[in-house]
C-alpha positions as CSV (number, residue, x, y, z in Angstrom):
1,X,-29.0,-0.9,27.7
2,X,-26.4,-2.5,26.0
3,X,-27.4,-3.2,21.9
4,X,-25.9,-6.7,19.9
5,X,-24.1,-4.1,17.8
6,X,-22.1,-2.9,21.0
7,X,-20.8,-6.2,21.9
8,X,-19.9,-7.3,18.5
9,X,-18.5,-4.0,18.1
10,X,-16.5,-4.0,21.8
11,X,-15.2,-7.9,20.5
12,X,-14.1,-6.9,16.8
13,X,-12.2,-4.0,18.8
14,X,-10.2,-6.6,21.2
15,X,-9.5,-8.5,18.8
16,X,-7.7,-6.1,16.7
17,X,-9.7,-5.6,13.7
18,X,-10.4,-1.8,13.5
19,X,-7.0,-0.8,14.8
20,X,-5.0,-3.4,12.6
21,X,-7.1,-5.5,9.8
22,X,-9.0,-2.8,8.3
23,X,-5.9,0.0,7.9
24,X,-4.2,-3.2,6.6
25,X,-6.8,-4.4,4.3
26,X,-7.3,-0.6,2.9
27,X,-3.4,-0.4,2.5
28,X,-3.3,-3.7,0.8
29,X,-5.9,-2.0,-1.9
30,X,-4.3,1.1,-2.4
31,X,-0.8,-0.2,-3.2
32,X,-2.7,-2.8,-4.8
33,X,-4.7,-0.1,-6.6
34,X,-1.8,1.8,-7.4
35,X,0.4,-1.2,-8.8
36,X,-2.5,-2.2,-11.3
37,X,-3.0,1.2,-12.4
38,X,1.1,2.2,-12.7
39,X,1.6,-1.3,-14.3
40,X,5.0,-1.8,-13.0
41,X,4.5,-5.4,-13.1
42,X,2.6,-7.4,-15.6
43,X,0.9,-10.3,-13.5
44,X,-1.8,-9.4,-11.4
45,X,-0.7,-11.8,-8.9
46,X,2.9,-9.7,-8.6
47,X,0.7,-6.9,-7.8
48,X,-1.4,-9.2,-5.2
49,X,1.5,-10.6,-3.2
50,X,3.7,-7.6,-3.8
51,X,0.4,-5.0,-1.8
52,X,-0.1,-7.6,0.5
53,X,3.7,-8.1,1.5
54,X,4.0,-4.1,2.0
55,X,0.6,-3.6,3.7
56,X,2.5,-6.4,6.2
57,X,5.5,-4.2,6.5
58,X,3.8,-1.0,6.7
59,X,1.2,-2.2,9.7
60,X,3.7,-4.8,11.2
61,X,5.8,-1.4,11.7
62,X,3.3,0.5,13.5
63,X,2.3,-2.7,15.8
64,X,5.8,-2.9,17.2
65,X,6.1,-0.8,20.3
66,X,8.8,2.0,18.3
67,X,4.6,2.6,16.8
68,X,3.7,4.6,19.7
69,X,6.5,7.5,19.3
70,X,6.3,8.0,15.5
71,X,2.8,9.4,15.6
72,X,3.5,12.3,17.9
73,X,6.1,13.6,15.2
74,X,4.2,12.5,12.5
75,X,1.5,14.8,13.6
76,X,4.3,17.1,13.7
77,X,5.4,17.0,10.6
78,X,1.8,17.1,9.1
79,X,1.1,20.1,10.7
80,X,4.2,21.7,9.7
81,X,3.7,20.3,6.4
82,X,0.6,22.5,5.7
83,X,1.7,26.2,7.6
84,X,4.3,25.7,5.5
85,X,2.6,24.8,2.4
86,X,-0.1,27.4,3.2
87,X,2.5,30.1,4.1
88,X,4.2,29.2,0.5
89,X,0.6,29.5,-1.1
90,X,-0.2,33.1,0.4
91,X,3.8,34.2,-0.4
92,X,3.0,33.3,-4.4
93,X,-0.8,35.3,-4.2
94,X,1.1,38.3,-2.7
95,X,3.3,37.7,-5.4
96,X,1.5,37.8,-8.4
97,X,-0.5,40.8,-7.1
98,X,3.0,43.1,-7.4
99,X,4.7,41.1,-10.0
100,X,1.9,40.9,-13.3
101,X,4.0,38.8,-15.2
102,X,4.2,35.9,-12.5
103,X,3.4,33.0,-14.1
104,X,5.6,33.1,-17.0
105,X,8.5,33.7,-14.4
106,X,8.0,30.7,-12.5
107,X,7.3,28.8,-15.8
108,X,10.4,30.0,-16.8
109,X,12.3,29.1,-13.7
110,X,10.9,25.8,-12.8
111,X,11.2,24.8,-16.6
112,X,14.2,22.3,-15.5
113,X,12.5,19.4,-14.1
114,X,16.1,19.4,-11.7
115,X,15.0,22.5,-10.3
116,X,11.7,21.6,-9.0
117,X,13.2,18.4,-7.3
118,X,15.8,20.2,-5.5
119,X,13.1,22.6,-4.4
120,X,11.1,19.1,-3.2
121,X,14.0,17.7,-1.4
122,X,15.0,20.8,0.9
123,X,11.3,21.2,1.7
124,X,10.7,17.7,2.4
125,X,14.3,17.6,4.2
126,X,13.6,20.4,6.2
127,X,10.3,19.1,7.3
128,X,11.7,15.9,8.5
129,X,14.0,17.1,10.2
130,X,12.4,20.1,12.2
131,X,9.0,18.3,12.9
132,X,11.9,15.6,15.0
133,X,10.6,12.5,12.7
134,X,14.3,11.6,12.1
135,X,14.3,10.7,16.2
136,X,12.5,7.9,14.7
137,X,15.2,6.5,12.5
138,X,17.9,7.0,14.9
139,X,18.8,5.0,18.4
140,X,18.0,6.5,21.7
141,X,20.9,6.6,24.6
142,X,20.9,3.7,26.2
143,X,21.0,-0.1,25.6
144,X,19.8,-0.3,21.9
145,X,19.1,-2.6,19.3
146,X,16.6,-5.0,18.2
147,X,15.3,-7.7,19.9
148,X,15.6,-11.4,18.7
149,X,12.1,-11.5,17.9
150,X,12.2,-8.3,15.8
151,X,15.0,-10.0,13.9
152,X,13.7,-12.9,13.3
153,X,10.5,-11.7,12.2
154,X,12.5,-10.1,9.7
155,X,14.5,-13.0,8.7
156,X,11.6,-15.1,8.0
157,X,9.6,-12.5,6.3
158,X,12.7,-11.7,4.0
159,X,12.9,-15.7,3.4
160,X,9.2,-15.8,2.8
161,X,9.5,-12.9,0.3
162,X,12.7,-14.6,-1.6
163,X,10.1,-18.0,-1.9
164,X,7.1,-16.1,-2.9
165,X,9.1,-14.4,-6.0
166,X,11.1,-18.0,-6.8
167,X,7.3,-19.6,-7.1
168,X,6.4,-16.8,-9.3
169,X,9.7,-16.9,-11.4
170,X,9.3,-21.0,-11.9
171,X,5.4,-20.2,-12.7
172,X,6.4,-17.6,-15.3
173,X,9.2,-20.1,-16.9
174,X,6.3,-22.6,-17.1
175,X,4.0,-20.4,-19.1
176,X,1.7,-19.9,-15.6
């Protein structure tokens, strides 16, 4: 027997809202979240317009049909991501059971802040590009490039973004 909840459940899934408005929503909070707590930006509607505008861009992203392939190599990449992180974790155990003094060594190597981003970029960079996630960046053979629509959604959403941060500049000037 089919419940109320089903339908309403089956319609809010046609319509888009657990695949797109709710990932959206909790992006927008997050970045949102993050903004406030970072305070980057001193008006809370900056923080507002500027979660909303990269939840758009984030979830717009994923909605276009390039969406499809990036999660098969961002699973990738995940997965990689923790052997390697895991394999890393294990190699520093075994580590500091034959070295005793291990701690002060890597306090003392990693004491450069230089050092410990390098080590974060080749691990990172290495990631990206064995896990195949640069495939997403780059243009297949074939006819490529963007479609009008694409680049007009673009456009307008650039234009949009230049007129949201004039209304916020003139509010600020006024004392809003």
């Amino acid at each position: 027997m089919v419940t109320p909840f089903y339908i309403v459940s089956q319609k809010l899934a046609e319509l888009g809202i657990f695949s797109f408005f709710l990932p959206w929503i909790i992006t927008a909070a997050v970045f949102w979240g993050l903004l406030k707590r970072s305070k980057i930006f001193e008006s809370e509607l900056v923080n507002a317009i500027l979660s909303i505008s990269i939840s758009f861009l984030i979830w717009g992203y994923l909605v276009l049909p390039i969406a499809t392939q990036i999660w098969s190599y961002l699973a990738t990449f995940i997965m990689q991501g923790l052997v390697v992180i895991i394999v890393f974790l294990v190699a520093l155990l075994g580590a500091s059971l034959f070295y005793p003094k291990f701690g002060e060594f890597l306090a003392e190597s990693f004491k450069n802040r230089t050092m410990i981003w390098v080590f974060l970029a080749i691990f990172f960079g290495g990631l990206f590009f064995t896990s195949g996630l640069y495939q997403v960046l780059t243009p297949r053979g074939g006819p490529s490039g963007t479609s009008y629509d694409v680049s007009s959604m673009i456009i307008m959403l650039v234009i949009l973004m230049i007129g949201i941060l004039i209304v916020v500049a003139i509010q600020k000037g006024l004392g809003g």
